[in-house]
N, C-alpha and C positions, 0 to 999 in steps of 0.2 A: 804468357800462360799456356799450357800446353793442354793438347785434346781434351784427354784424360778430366781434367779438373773441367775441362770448358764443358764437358759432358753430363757433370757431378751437379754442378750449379744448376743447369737447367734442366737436370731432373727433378731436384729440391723444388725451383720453379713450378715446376708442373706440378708436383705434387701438391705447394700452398693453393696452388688457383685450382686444384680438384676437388680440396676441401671447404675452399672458402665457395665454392659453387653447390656443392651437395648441401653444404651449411644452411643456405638461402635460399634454395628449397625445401628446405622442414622449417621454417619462419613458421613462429607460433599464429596460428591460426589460420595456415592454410594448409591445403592437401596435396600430399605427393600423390601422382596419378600411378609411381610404380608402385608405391611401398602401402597404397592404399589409402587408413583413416587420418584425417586431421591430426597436428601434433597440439593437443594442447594448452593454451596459455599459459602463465606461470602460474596464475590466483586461480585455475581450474585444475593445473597437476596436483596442487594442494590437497587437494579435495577427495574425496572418496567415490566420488561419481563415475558410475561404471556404464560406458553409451551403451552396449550393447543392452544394458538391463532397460533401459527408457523404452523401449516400443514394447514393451510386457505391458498389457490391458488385465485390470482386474473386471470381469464380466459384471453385469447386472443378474444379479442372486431369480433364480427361478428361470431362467429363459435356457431355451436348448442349446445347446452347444458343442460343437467339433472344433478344438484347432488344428490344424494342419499349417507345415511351413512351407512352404515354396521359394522357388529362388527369387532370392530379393524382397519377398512380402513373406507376411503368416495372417493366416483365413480363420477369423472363427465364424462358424456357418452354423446359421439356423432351419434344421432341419424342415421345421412347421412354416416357416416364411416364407423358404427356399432361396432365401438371400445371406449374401452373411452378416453377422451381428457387427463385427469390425472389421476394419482390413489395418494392420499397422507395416510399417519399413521402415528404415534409416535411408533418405537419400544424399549419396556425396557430391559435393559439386560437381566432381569430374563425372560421376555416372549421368549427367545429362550430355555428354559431348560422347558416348558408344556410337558404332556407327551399323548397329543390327538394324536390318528390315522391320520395317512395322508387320505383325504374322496375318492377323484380321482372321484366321483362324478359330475360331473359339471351341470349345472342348468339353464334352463333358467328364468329369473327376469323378468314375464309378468306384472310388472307396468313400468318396464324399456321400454318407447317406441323404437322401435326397436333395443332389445338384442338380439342376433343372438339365434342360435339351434347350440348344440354340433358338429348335423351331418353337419351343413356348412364347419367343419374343415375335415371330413371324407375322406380320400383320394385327399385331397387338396395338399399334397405333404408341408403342414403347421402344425407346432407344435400350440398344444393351451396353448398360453406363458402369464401366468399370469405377472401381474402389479405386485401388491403384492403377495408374494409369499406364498404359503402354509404353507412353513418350519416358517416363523415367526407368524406362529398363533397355534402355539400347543398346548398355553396357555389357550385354550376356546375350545370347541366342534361345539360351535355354529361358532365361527372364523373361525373355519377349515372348517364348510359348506359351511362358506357366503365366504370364497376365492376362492370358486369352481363356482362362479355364473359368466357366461360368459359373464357379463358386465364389467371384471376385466382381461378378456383375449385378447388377438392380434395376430393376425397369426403371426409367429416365425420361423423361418428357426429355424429344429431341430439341426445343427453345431450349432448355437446361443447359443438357448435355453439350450442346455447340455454341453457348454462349456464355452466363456466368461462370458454371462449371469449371466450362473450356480456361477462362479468363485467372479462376484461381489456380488451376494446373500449373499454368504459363508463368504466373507468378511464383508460385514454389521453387519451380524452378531456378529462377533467376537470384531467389533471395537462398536458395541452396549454395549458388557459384558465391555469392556474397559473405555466406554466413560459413561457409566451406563444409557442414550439412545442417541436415535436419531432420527431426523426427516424427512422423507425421502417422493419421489414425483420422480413418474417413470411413462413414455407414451409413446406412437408411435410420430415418425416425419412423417410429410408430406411433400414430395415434390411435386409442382405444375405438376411435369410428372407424379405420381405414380398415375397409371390408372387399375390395376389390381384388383381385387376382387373376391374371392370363396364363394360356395354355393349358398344356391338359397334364401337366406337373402344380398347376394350380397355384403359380407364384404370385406371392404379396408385394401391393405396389405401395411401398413409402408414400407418405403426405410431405417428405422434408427429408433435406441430406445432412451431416454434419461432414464437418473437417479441423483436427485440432492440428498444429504446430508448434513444434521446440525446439528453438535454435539453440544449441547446449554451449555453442562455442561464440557467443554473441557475448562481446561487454557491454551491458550487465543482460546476463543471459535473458530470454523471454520467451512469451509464449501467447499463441495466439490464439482463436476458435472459428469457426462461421457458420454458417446454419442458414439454408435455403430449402425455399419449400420447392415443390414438383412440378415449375411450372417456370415458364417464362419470368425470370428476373431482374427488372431492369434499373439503371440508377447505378451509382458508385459501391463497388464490392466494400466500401466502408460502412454502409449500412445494413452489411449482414454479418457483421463484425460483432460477435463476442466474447466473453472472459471465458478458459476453460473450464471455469467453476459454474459457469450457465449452463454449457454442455455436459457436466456430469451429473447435473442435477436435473438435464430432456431426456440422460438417455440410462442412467442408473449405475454408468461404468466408474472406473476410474484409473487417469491417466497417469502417467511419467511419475508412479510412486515409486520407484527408483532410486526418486533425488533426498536428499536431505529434506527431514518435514520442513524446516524455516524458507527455503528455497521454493521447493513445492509451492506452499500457502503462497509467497510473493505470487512469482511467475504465475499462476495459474486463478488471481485473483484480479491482476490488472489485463488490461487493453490496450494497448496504443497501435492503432492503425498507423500512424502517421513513422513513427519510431522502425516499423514492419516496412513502411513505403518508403524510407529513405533510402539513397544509396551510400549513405555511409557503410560501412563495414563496423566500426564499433561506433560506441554513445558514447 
């Protein structure tokens, strides 16, 4: 056989194993880290389901409002609270492995009308307890700033903040690499008694946090809620485990209307902790 052809062959060569490698890379339901979002499934190509439209919050009717988007998250802020009403994102699996500085910077956002000053947490005997959290923005520089802008923070009892908190962060994360993303929506609760407030921007301190989650690309998709009050919470993060339809009915929003109503009503009506906890990748 002469050069020529011996050359011909094992370009072909190369060529099949260049596509049979890109190929398995876009495997349905996981994330290429170049090419960015999830490819996916075949039963969810089907579908009309549009990710980017899921982290769109419909607010609770009468309460003040700014949204503002930022990289990686969008803020809607409550002027009179001085915290915001929600924080929502898409986190991709891959955006937990960025390899940005944590900024610890925090910021005030002077088009934000009234976003507090750092120093209103100063000796508040309050943690400044981000929404969205820092660790899922590593992926960008500019993310890791813009989660330091104190329209994305809430006074936090530091037991909170460095414990359960901490504990469902760490876990999003993981079930993000797992479920290849997620779309997530975390805030303060108010209760009609919670009369307290620090600094001299005169910020409202929640009695209780929420946090919902939507694995969009999970068989059979699902969804989750939790809800911790302001204070030291101890025992298995399955006991603050509820249905999103708990949470839109503490906090007056409503989430992931996005999805098809029959989908919706499922996912955001059941619970399984356990189903969230496994390391399966599908059910």
């Amino acid at each position: 056989m002469d050069k020529s052809k011996i050359l011909k062959y094992a370009a072909v060569f190369l060529l099949i194993i260049g596509i049979a490698y890109f190929w398995n890379r876009l495997a349905p339901g996981e994330v290429d880290k170049d090419f960015g979002a999830p490819k996916p499934t075949e039963s969810q190509s089907s579908s009309t389901i549009d990710l980017n439209a899921l982290d769109k919050v419909k607010g609770a009717n009468g309460v003040p409002s700014e949204v503002k988007e930022y990289e990686g998250f969008t803020v809607d802020f409550n002027q009179e609270n001085k915290t915001p009403n929600y924080v929502a994102w898409i986190l991709y699996g891959h955006e937990t492995e960025g390899a940005s500085a944590r900024s610890n910077k925090f910021w005030t956002d002077t088009e934000i009308e009234g976003c507090p000053e750092t120093r209103d947490y100063t000796r508040s005997g309050y943690d400044r307890g981000h929404m969205c959290p820092a660790g899922e923005q590593k992926w960008s520089e500019t993310a890791m700033h813009h989660s330091f802008v104190m329209a994305n923070i809430c006074p936090q009892k530091h037991e909170l903040n460095t414990g359960a908190w901490k504990t469902l962060e760490d876990k999003e994360r993981m079930w993000a690499k797992r479920d290849s993303a997620l779309v997530i929506v975390a805030g303060p609760i108010y209760d009609s008694s919670d009369s307290e407030t620090i600094g001299k921007n005169k910020v409202k301190v929640p009695s209780a946090f929420f946090k919902v989650l939507l694995a969009p690309y999970a068989e059979p998709m699902r969804a989750i809620g939790f809800v911790y009050p302001n204070m030291k919470c101890e025992g298995n993060m399955q006991a603050y485990s509820v249905s999103v339809d708990d949470v839109e009915k503490m906090t007056g929003m409503d989430f992931f209307s996005a999805l098809p109503d029959d989908i919706e009503d499922k996912v955001e009506s059941t619970v399984s902790f356990k189903d969230w906890n496994s390391n399966n990748k599908e059910k």
